[in-house]
N, C-alpha and C positions, 0 to 999 in steps of 0.2 A: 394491301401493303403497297406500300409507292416504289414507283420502278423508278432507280436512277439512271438518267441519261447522259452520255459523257456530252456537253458542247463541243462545240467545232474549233474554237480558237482555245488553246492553251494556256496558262496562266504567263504573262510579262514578265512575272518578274521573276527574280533569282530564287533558290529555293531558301537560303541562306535568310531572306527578309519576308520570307512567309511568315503568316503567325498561326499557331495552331485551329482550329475550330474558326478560321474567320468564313463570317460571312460578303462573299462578294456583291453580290445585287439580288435583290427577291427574292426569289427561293434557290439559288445558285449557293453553292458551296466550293471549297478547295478541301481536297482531299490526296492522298497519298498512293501511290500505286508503286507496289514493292512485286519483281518479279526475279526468281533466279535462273540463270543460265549457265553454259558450257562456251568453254572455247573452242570456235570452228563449228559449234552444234546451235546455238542460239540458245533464247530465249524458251523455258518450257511453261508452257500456259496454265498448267495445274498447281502452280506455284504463287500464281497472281493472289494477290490479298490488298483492300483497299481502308486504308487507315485516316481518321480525321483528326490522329494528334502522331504529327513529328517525332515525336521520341518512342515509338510505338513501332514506327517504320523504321526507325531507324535500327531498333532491336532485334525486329525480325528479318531486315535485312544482313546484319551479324549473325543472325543464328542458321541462314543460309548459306551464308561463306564457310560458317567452320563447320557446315555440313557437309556435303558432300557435291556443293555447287561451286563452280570456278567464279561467277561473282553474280550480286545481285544490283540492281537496277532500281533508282529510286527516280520516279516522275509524278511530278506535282501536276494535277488536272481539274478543273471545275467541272461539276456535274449540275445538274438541275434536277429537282427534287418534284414530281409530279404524282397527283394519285388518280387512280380510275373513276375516284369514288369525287360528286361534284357537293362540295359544301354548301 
């Protein structure tokens, strides 16, 4: 199974002109990262879930707010896509 790895520089642009499923360079991808938190408490990590279509994050990010979470956190991030296994 290929382990995704986040890169180090962040995606430029706004999230607003991301497109869903794109591909950035080689085997890099953009993908979604929805996490919910508290106010004055943070971010909780078991909450984190990573989506590669937009409207996806953005659902589960609503389904976190009217839960029982003060807001959720949407950040757009490229990963790179590597496997153990050498073709």
């Amino acid at each position: 199974m290929p382990a995704a790895k986040v890169s180090q520089s962040p995606l430029a642009l706004p999230l607003e002109t991301c497109h869903t499923n794109s591909m950035i360079k080689g085997n890099e991808m953009q993908v979604y990262a929805v996490m919910g938190g508290y106010d004055y408490e943070g971010e909780c990590g078991y909450t984190l879930q990573l989506f590669d279509c937009k409207s996806a994050a953005d659902a589960y990010a609503k389904e976190l707010e009217e839960g029982c979470y003060d807001y959720a956190e949407i950040k757009t991030l490229n990963v790179q896509m590597q496997s153990a296994i050498a073709a």
